[in-house]
N, C-alpha and C positions, 0 to 999 in steps of 0.2 A: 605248112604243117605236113610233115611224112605220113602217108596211108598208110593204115595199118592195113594188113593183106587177111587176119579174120577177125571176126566179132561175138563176142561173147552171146549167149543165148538171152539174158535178160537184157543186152545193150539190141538185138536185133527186134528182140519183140518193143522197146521202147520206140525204135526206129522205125516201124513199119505204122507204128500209132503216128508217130511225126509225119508220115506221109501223106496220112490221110488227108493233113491239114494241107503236106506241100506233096501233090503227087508227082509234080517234076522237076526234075535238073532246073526247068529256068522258073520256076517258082520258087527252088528253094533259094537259086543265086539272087535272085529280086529281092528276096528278104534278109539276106547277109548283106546287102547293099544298102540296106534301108537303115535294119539296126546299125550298121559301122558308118553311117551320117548320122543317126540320131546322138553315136556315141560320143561324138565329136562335136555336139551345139554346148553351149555352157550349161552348168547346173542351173534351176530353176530356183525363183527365191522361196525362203522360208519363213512364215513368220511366225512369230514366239509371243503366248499371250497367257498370264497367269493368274488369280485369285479375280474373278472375275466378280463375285461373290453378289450376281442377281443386278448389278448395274447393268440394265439391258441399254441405255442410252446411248452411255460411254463405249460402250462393247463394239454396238453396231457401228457408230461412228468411225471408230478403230480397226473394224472390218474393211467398213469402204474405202476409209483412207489409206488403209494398210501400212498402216502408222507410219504414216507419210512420205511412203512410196507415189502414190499419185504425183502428190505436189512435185516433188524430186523430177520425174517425169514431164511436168507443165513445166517447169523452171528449166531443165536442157531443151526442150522447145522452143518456149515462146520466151526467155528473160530478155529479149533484145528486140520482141517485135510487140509484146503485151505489154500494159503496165503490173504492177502487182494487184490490184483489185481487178482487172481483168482477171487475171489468172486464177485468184483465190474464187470470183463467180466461175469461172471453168470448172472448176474443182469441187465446189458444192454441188454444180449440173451433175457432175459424175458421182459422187456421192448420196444426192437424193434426187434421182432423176424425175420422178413424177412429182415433186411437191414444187423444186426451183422452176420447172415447167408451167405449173399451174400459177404460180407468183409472174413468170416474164409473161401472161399471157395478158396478166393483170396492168402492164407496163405500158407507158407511153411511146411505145416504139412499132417502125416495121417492123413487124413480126416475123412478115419472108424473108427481108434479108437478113435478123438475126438468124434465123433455122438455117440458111446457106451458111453463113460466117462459122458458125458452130458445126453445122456439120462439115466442113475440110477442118475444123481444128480438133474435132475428134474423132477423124478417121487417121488427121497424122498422130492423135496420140495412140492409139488402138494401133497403128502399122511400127510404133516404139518398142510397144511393150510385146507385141508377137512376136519379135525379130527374130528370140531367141530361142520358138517353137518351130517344128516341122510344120509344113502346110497342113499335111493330113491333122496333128494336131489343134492345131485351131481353127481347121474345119468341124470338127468334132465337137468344138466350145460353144460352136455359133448357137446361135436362136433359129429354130427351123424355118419361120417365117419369111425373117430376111436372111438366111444364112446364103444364098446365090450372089445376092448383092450386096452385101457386105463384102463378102469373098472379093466379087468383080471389084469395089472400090482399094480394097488394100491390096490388089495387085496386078493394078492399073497405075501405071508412071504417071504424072499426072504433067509433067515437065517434056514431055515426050506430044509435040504439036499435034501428031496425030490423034492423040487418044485424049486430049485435053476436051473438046467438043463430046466426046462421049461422058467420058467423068465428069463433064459439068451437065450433060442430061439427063443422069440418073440423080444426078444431087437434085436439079429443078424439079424432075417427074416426080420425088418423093413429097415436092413441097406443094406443086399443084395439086395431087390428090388427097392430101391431108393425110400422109403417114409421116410425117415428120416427128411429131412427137413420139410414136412407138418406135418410130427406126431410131431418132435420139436416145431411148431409154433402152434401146437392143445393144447399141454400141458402146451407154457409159457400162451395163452389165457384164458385158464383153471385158472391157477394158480393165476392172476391177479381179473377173477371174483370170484375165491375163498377166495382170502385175502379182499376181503370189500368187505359184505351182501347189505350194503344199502350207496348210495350218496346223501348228501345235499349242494344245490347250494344255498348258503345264498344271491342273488341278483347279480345285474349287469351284464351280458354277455357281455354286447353291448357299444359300442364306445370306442374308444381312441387310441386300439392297432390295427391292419392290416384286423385279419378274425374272426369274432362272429360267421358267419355262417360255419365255418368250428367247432367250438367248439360246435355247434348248434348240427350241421349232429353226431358228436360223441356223444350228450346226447340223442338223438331218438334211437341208437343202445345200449345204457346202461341197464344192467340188472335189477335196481330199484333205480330211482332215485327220488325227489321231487323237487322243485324250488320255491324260495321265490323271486318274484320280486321285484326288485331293480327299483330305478330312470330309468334308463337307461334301462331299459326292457319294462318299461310303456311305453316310447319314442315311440320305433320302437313296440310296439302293436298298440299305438295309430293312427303311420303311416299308418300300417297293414290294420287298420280298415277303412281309408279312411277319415280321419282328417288332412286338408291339413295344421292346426297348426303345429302339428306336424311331417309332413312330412316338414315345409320347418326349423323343431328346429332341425332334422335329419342330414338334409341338412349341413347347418351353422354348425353344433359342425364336423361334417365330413369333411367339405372343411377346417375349422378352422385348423384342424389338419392333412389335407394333407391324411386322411386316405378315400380313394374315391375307394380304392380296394375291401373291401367289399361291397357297390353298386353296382361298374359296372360289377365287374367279380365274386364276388360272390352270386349275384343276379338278376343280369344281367339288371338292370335300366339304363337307357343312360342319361346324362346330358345335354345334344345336344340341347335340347329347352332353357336350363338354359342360356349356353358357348353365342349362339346366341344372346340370349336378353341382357347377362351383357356385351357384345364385342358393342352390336349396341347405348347404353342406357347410359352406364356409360363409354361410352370411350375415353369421355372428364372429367371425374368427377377426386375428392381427391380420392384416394383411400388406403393413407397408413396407416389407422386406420385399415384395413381388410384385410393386411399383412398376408399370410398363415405361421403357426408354420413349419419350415423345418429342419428336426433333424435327427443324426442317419448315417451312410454309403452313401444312395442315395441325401442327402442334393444338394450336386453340380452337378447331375446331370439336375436338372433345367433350363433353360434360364432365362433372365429376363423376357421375353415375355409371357414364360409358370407362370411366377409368378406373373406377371400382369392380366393375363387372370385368375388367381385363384384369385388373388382379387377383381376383380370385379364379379366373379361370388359370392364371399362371400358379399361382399357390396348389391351385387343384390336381394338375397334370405334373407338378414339379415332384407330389409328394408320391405320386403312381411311380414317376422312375423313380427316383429313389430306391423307391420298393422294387421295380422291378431289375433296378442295378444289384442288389443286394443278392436278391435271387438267382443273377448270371455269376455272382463274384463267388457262391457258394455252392454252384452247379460246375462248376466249372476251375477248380482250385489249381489247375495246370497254370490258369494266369497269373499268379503271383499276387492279386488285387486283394486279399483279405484286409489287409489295412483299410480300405477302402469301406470297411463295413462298420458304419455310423450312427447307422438309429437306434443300435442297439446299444449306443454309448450315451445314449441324452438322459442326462441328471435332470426329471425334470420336476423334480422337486427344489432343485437349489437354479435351477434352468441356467444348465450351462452342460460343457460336454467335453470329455479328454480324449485329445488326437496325441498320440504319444507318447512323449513325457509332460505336456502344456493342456493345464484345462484353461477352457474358453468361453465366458458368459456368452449364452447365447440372445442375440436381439427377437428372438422368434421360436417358441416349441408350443406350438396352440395346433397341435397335429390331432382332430376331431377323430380321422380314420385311422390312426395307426396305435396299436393298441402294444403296449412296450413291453409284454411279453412274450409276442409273436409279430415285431413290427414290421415284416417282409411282407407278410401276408395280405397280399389285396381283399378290400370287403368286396363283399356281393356287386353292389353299386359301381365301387372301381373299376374290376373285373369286367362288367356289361359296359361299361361307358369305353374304356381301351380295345373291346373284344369289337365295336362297333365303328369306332375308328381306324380301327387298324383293316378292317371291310374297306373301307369310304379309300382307303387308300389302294388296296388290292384291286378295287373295283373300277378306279379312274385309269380310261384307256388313256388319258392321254400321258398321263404320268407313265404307263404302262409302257407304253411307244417311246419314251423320252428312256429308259431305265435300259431299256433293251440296245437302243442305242449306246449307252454308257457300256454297257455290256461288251458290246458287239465291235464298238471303236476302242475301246480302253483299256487299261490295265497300270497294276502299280510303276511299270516303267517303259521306257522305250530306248531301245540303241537305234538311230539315224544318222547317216550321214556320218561316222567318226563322235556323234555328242550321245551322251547320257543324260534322257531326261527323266525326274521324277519329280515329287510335289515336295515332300516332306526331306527326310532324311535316312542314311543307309548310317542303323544305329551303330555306334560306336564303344569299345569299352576305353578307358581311360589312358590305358598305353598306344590307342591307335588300332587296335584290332576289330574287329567284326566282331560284334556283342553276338554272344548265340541264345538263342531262344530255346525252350526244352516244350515245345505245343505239338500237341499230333502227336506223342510218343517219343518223339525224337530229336538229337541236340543239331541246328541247324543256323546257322552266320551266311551274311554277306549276300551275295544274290542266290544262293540254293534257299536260302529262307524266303527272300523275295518270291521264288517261285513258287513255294509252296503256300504263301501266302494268298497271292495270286486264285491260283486253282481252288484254293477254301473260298474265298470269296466270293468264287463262280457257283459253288455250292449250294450258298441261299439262297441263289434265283434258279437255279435249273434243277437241281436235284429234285425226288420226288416229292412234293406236301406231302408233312408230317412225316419222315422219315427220319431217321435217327442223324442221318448226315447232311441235313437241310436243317435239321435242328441246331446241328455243330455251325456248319457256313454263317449262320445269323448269331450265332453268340460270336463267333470270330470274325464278323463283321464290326461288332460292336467294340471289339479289343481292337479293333484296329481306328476304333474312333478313339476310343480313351484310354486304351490299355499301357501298362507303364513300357514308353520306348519304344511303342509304335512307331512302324516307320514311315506313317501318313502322318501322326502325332508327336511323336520325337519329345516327349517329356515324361520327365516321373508321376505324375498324378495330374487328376485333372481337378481342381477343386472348386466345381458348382456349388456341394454342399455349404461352402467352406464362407463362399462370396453371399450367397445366399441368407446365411444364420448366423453370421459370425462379423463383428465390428471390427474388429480387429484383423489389420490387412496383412499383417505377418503368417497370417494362416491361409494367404491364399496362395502362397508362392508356388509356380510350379516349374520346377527343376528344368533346365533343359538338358535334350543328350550332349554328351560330349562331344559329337559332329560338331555341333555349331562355336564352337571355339576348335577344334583343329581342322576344321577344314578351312585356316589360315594357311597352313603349311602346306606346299606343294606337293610335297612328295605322300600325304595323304590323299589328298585329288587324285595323285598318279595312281594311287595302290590300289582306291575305288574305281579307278578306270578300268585298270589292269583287271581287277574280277570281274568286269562287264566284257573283255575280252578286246577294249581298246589302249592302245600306245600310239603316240605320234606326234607331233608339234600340234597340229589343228583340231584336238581330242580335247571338248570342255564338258565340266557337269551342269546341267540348266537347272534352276531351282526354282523352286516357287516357296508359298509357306510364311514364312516369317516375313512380315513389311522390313523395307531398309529404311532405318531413319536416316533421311538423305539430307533433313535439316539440320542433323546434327554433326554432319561432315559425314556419314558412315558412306562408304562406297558397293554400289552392287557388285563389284568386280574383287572376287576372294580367291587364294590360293595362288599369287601370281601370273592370274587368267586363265587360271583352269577352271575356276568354278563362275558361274554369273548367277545369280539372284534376281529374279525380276519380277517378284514380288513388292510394289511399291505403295499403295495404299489405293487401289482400283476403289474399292468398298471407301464409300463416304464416311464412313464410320471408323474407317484408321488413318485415315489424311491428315488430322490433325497431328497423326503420331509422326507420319512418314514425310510430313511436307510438302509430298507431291501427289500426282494421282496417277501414280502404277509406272512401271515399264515396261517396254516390248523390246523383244530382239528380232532384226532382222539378221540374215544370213545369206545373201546373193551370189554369184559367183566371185567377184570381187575380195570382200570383205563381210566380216560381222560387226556389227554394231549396235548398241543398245540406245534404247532410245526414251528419255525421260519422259514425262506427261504432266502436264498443269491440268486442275479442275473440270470438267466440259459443262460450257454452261448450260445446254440441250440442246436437242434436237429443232428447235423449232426458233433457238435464238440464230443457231448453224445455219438453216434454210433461207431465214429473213435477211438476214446481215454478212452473211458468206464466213461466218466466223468458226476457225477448226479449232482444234486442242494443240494449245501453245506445246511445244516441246522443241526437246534440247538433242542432238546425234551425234553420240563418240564413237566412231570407229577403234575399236580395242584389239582389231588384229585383220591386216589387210594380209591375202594369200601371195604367196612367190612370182603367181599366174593364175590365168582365168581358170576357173575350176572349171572341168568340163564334166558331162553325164559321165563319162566313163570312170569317173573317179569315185560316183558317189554308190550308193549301195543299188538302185535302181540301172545304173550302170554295169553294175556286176553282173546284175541278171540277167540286163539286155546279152552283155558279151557271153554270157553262156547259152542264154539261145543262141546266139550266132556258131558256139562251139561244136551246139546239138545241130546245126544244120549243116556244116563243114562236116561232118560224122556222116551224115545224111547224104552229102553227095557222096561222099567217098563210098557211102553201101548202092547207090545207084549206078555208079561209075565200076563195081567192082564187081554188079551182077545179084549181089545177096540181097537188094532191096530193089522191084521190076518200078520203074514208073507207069503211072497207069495218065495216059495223055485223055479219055474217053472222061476224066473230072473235071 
């Protein structure tokens, strides 16, 4: 690079702050040397995981496997010196380290020389999956405890006569003093954060399956993650925020599915205002429209009485939103949802209700609190029972901790690496153009609406309480759960009402955007790339959102391999649709590849019998050559601090920047 002979006055005072960190010539050259090796290791893998929807089981299993990066890793090792149930017990060790531990302890075997055998076969796998870190970086990983010897054993030859007697001393030392079990559980932790650099949560944490907040607590402890929120993420932020809309659509999709265990026990919110008002209110009412979904082992242990009391607490909370939908759809007429407004349409004298041009007997209008000449209006009773839960929700730190984090990690999209991720869809009008929105005053398409969406959204949790634009953030949070063509939603109507009171299933239809049939066409793919500011061969859009029915031939791989879908039925509750249970993408230096998933039987059949989650791995697009750092966007950065430090000696070298040797 040619010295420039002066330097602008904001580029020297940038310069002299750069020093502080590098006060000399040979400090700043040590770190141009460091970054321009680092630039030069391959890229780190990525893994890709979408609709995770409260399956904590499957999740974490998925985590440790890294959807079946481990294995991949035991199989170039040991396929010619282990058998295959060797390897698959290797694998569960690494997987659930304290539990497989506590079962071989239980075993008829020497114990010591299992801990020796095991520990060289997972120090060679841990020296695999480093290879392709700098030292300082996986020093950095270690566990402080044992991080010195750790260190000493992965780089320590072991084939090298001399140093074999030492490496096999510290292997015994750790088994004579009975640290073998922690330094085993230090190495499979290790090894798990060393096979994936970086994790992408393509949307959904929340609803359907048992514990979100347990899948929650495990991404606040992840080494580097990002989060694209999902329909179902905006939900429980919006509750978060103190939008009792969306705490009572919470409520409802939770009681609906009998799933009230991450509420009360995993965040410890009480129902008790709810149980009371729907037992005193509706305990003369129909209520078998609002029938709680009971599936799965625990089904029969229910009463009738317990299943009674859950439907009137779902009839109870369904009829609050309702009301309280009505009231945002009328507050708020920017969003185009007036169709949307239904209770004031119930004949309920001939009890039935016109959506349109179709009226529709209804199975259900036994509505005690809604009075049909004012039916928006919450009563007294309504109003204290929501005004108190929506407390119970404000109030729970730990929901609080878990939201901030959503916050803090997340947003409706991400650009990495060349891919665009998001959850849902980047709405579409019918010729292929960028539908525009008319919210906030102004007409806005494509990613400038994304971003404006974005920052409103940030609005219902940080803006001031009770402020007129924390009041907007949470009704625009809520259009983003249900609003027509959201682009976390990507459908024309949402119709609760519709599933709820209505027999008749031609009135539940809801529309989807035109994304989802052309983003078959590549050169769509390309044009939503192109506004996110990527073109290239290795530039794909990651989706989550929609299950792929994979039973039915549909394939996750859309738009000639621009687009991947890897949304596949994670939630036990769409399996039957999709066939299978979810996809993951990885993304290595190599190649990307998605990777299918069969059912996981749990956790606990996993630990006992060494049994993972069956899946299937297409590579759908291997690279020219090894990706390296420098290519990736982490790369970029590095190379411009390297540019800011070549700048830096040149003001050292040229007199306008003193080194100060005395740092």
């Amino acid at each position: 690079m040619s010295a420039k002979k002066t330097f602008h006055p904001e580029e020297l005072r940038y310069l002299r702050l750069l020093a502080k960190q590098y006060p000399t010539v040979q400090a700043a050259s040590t770190e141009i040397i460091n970054l321009q090796a680092i630039l030069n290791l391959p890229k780190g893998t990525e893994h890709f995981i979408s609709d995770i929807h409260g399956e904590y089981e499957a999740f974490l299993h998925m985590l440790n496997s890294c959807s079946g990066v481990v294995k991949e890793k035991l199989d170039d090792l040991f396929s010619t010196s282990l058998t295959r149930s060797e390897r698959d017990q290797l694998a569960t060790l690494i997987y659930y380290p304290k539990e497989k531990l506590a079962l071989m302890r239980k075993e008829d075997i020497d114990l010591q020389e299992w801990y020796r055998i095991t520990l060289h076969r997972l120090i060679e796998v841990c020296r695999l999956v480093s290879s392709k870190y700098t030292r300082s970086k996986v020093r950095k990983a270690l566990p402080k405890e044992y991080a010195y010897i750790i260190d000493e054993l992965l780089h320590t030859h072991y084939e090298e006569t001399d140093k074999r007697d030492y490496y096999e001393n510290i292997i015994s030392t750790i088994i004579d003093i009975d640290q073998a079990p922690g330094f085993i559980k230090a190495v499979c932790d290790l090894i798990k954060r060393m096979a994936v650099d970086h994790l992408h949560i393509v949307g959904d944490i929340f609803d359907r399956g048992p514990r979100a907040d347990i899948i929650m607590d495990s991404l606040l402890n992840y080494h580097s993650v990002d989060i694209q929120w999902g329909n179902h993420d905006i939900l429980w932020m919006g509750a978060a925020s103190g939008s009792r809309t969306l705490v009572a659509t919470v409520l409802a999709n939770s009681i609906h599915y009998n799933n009230l265990e991450v509420i009360e026990t995993g965040y410890g919110i009480s129902l008790r205002p709810l149980s009371i008002f729907a037992n005193e209110v509706y305990k003369d009412c129909n209520v078998h429209r609002f029938a709680v979904k009971l599936t799965g082992p625990d089904a029969e242990q229910y009463s009738e009485k317990d299943k009674l009391l859950s439907a009137r607490m779902h009839k109870a909370i369904t009829v609050i939103l309702f009301k309280l939908e009505g009231q945002k759809v009328i507050r708020r007429p920017e969003f185009g949802m007036m169709d949307r407004l239904l209770l004031d349409k119930v004949d309920y004298e001939h009890k039935c209700i016109t959506i349109g041009d179709v009226t529709y007997p209804l199975e259900d209008c036994d509505f005690p609190t809604v009075d049909p000449a004012d039916p928006y209006t919450l009563t007294p009773e309504e109003a204290q029972v929501i005004d108190q839960l929506t407390a119970s929700f404000q109030r729970s730190e730990k929901l609080q901790r878990h939201i901030r984090f959503l916050y803090s990690k997340g947003g409706l999209y991400k650009i990495f690496n060349g891919n665009l991720l998001f959850h849902g869809c980047i709405p579409l009008a019918e010729d292929g153009t960028f539908l525009p929105f008319t919210i906030g005053g102004k007409k806005r398409a494509g990613r400038t609406f994304l971003d404006y969406a974005e920052k409103t959204a940030r609005k219902a949790y940080y803006d001031k309480p009770g402020s007129p634009e924390r009041q907007f953030g949470m009704d625009f949070l809520w259009w983003l759960w249900a609003g027509r063509n959201s682009p976390i939603f990507g459908r024309d109507r949402m119709t609760t009402f519709e599933r709820r009171l209505i027999k008749d299933e031609s009135s539940w239809t809801e529309p989807k955007n035109c994304y989802y049939t052309l983003y078959q066409d590549p050169e769509i793919c390309q044009a939503i790339l192109k506004e996110f500011g990527l073109e290239g061969p290795h530039c794909h859009i990651i989706n989550g959102h929609v299950p792929v029915k994979a039973k039915k031939g549909e394939s996750p791989i859309k738009g000639g391999g621009r687009l991947i879908v890897i949304d596949g039925g994670f939630c036990r509750a769409y399996q039957p649709t999709s066939g299978i249970a979810g996809y993951t993408l990885i993304y290595n230096s190599r190649n990307i590849r998605i990777v299918s998933h069969q059912p996981f039987a749990g956790r606990q059949e996993a630990i006992r019998f060494n049994h993972d989650i069956a899946n299937d791995s297409l590579i759908f697009e291997r690279m020219e050559s090894r990706v390296k750092i420098a290519e990736t966007d982490v790369g970029r950065q590095l190379q411009a601090q390297a540019d800011d430090l070549r700048r830096l000696l040149e003001a050292y070298k040229s007199g306008a920047v003193t080194e100060d040797h005395l740092r």
